[in-house]
C-alpha positions in Angstrom: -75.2 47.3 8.1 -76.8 48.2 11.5 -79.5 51.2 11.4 -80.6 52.6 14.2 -83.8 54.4 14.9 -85.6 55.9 17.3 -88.7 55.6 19.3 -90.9 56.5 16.7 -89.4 54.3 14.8 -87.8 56.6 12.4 -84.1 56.1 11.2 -81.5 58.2 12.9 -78.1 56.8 12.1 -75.8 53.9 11.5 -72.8 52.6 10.1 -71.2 50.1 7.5 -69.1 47.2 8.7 -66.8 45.8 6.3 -65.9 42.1 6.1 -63.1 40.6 5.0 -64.2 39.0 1.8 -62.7 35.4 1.1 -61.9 35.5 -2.3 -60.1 32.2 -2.3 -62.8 30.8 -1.8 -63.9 31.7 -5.8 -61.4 29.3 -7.3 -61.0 26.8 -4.2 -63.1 24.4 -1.9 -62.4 22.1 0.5 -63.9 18.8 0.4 -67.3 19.5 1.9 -67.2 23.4 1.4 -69.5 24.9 -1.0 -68.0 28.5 -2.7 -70.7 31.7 -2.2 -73.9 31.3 -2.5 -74.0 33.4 -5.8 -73.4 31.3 -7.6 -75.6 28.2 -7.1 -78.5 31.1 -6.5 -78.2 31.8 -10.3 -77.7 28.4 -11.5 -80.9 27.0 -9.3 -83.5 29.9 -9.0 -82.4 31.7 -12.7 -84.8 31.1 -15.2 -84.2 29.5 -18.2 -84.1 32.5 -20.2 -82.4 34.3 -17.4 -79.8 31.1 -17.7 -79.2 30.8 -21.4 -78.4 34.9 -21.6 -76.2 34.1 -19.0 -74.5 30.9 -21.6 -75.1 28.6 -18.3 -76.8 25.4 -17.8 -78.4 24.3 -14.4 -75.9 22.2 -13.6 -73.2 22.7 -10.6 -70.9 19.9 -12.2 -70.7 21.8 -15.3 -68.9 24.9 -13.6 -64.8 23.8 -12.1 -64.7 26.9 -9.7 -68.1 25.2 -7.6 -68.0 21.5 -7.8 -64.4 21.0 -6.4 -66.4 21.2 -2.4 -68.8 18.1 -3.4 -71.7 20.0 -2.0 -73.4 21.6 -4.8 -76.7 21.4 -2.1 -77.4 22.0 1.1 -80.4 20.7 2.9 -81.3 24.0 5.1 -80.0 26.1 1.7 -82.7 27.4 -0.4 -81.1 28.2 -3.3 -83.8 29.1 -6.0 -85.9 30.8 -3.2 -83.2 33.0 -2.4 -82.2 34.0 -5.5 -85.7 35.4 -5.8 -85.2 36.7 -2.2 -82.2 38.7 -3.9 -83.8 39.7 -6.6 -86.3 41.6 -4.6 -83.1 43.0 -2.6 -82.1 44.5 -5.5 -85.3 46.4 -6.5 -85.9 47.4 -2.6 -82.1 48.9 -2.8 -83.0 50.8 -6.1 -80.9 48.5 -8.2 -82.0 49.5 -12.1 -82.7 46.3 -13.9 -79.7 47.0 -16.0 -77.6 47.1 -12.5 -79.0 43.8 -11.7 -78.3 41.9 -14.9 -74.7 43.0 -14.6 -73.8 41.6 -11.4 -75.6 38.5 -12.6 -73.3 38.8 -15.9 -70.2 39.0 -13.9 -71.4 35.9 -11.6 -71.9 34.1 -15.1 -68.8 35.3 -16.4 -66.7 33.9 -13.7 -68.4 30.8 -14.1 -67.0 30.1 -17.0 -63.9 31.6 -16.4 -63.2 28.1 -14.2 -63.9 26.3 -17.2 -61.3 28.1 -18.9 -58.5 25.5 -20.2 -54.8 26.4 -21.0 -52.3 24.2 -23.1 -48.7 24.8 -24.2 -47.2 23.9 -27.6 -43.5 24.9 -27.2 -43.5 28.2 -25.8 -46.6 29.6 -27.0 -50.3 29.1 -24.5 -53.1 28.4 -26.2 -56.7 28.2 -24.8 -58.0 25.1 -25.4 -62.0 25.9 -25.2 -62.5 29.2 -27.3 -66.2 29.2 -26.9 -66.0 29.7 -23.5 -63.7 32.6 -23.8 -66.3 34.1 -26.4 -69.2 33.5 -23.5 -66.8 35.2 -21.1 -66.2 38.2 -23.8 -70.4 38.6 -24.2 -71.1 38.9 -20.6 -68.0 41.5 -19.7 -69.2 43.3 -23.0 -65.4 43.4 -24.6 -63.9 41.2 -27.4 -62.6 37.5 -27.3 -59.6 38.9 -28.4 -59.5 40.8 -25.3 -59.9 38.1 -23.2 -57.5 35.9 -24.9 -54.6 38.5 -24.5 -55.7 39.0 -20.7 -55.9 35.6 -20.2 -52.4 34.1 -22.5 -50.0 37.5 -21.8 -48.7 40.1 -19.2 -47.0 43.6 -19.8 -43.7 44.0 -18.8 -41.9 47.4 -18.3 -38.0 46.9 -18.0 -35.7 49.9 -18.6 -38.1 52.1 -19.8 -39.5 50.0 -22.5 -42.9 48.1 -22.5 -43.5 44.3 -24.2 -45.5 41.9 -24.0 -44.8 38.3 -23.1 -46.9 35.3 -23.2 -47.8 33.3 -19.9 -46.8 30.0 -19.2 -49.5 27.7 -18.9 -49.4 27.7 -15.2 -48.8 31.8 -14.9 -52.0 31.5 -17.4 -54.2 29.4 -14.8 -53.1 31.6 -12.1 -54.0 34.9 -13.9 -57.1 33.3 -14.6 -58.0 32.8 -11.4 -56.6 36.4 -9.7 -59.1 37.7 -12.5 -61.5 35.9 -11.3 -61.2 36.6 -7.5 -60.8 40.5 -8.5 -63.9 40.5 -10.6 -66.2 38.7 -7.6 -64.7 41.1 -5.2 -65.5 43.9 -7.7 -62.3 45.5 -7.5 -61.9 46.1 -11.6 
């Protein structure tokens, strides 16, 4: 965001510039690459209340989606003073508490959506790990059942009728990770 003011030093205009977010990046690293800085911001500078309403633990190696990089720290990264930094971003924006804790549900959420496992008996995908599913349903505010069926089915419309089929393991991991890239991006 660039503001611009004048020479009193009163704002006069400005405009928004959009980036292209990377929302691989949620599910993916590189050897070497750390995901966004979210995430290790909660799980470092996060109290311990803050972290057990959010169901996580301090550790990076806990959470698949950011310990695929190898770089859960960064020397010139100040994790815990930036999530305080952020916090008081929040409150200067006028971010209500209630806003706040949100977004920091959400970041929690797709936490342990990367810890989600699928498994297949015959044709039927199961989640392996239901407790994480019923962390996942707390912090979105909807049902484990909910989840579940997001997670294990799709919707198909074919000729004017609507069913519902169950994923493949693999369609299951991908939908678990678009979710999770559409949720960051806050597209839902």
């Amino acid at each position: 965001m660039d503001i611009n003011f004048d020479f009193k030093g009163d704002p006069v205009g400005g405009h928004v510039e959009n980036y292209l977010l990377e929302k691989s990046r949620v599910v993916l690293q590189q050897q070497g690459e750390r995901n966004f800085h979210s995430f290790y911001q909660v799980l470092f500078g996060a109290t311990d209340s803050e972290l057990s309403r959010l169901k996580l633990k301090r550790d990076v190696n806990s959470y698949h989606f950011i310990c695929q990089g190898g770089t859960p720290r960064v020397d010139s990264i100040a994790d815990k003073a930036d999530y305080k930094t952020c916090q008081q971003a929040f409150k200067t924006l006028g971010f209500t508490p209630e806003q706040t804790d949100a977004i920091w549900r959400v970041v929690g959420a797709i936490l342990h959506l990367g810890n989600v496992e699928f498994s297949s008996g015959g044709d039927e995908t199961q989640i392996q790990n239901p407790k994480v599913v019923k962390n996942i349903a707390e912090l979105l505010n909807v049902s484990p059942a909910d989840v579940n069926k997001a997670l294990c089915h799709r919707v198909i419309a074919a000729r004017g009728e609507v069913m519902e089929k169950r994923h493949t393991e693999s369609e299951a991991s991908y939908g678990r990770n678009a979710f999770a890239k559409v949720r960051y991006d806050g597209d839902l």
